[in-house]
N, C-alpha and C positions, 0 to 999 in steps of 0.2 A: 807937467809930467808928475806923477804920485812917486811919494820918496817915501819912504817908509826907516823903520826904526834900525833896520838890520841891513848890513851888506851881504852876501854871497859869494865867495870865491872855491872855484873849484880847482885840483891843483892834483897833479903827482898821480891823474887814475884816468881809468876807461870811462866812457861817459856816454851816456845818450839821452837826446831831449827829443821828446813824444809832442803831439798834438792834438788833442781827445785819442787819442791811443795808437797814432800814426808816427812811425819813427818821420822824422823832420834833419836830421843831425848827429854824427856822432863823433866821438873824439878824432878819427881819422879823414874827417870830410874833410871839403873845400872849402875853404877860407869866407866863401861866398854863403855858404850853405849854414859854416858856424856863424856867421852875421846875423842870418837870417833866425837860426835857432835863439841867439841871444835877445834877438828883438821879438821874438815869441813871445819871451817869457818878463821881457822888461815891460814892468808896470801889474804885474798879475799879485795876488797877495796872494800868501804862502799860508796853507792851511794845513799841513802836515808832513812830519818827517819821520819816516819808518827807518829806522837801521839795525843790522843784524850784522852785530861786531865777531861771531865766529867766521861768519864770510865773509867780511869786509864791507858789504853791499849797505847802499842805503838811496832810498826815493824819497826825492822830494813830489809834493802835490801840489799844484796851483790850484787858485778859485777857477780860473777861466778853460780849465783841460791842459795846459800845462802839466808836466810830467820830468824829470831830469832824472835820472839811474847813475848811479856812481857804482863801478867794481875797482879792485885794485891793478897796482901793474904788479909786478913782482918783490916789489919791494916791503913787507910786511910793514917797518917804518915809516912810509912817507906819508906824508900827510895828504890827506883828500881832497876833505874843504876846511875850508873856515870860514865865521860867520862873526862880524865884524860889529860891534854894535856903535852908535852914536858918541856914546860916553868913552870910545876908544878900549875896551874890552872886545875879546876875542875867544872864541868858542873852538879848539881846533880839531879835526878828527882824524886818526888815524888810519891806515887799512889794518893794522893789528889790531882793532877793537878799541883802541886807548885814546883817551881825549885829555887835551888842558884849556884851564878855563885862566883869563888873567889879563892884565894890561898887556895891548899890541907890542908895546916898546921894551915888555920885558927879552932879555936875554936868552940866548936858546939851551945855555949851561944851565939855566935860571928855571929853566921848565920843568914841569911836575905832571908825567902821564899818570894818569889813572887807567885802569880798565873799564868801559861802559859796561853796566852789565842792564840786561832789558827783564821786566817782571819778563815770566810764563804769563802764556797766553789759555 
């Protein structure tokens, strides 16, 4: 099984994971359906992340047609995803735009949002 540098966890949002551009799963499917969606994507390497912190939104792209959509729930605060790396460092993203970057084990009083801001394109 390929393991790669970075973990993925998606958390607190709407969610849908594509197939070469076929919806496959989405946050409300069937238990069966999101297995299915995870095992999609397990083992694909991760070649880009679009996110657009005025809407919350952001896609990931796998190498193999892999696809995952994150939008928010209502909660401007909660956290999306996080991306968890080797060294125990974590990348967390917001649906209000705002990220922290820091060790797993730090504290959540302890936390430091920043806003993402993306160049213009």
């Amino acid at each position: 099984m390929p393991r790669g540098e970075w973990h993925l966890w998606i958390y607190c949002c709407n969610w849908r994971c594509l197939a070469n551009g076929v919806e496959i799963a989405h946050s409300d499917s069937a238990d069966a359906d999101i297995a299915a969606a995870a095992a999609e994507l397990d083992g694909q390497r991760l070649l880009a992340v679009n996110v657009e912190p005025l809407q919350g939104r952001s896609t990931f792209t796998f190498d193999l047609g892999g696809q995952l959509e994150t939008s928010p729930y209502d909660d401007g605060e909660d956290e999306q995803w996080l991306v968890y790396r080797e060294s125990g460092d974590v990348f967390a993203y917001r649906a209000d735009g705002h990220y922290s970057w820091g060790p797993s084990d730090k504290r959540p009083e302890d936390e430091v949002w920043l806003p993402l801001t993306v160049a213009p394109v």
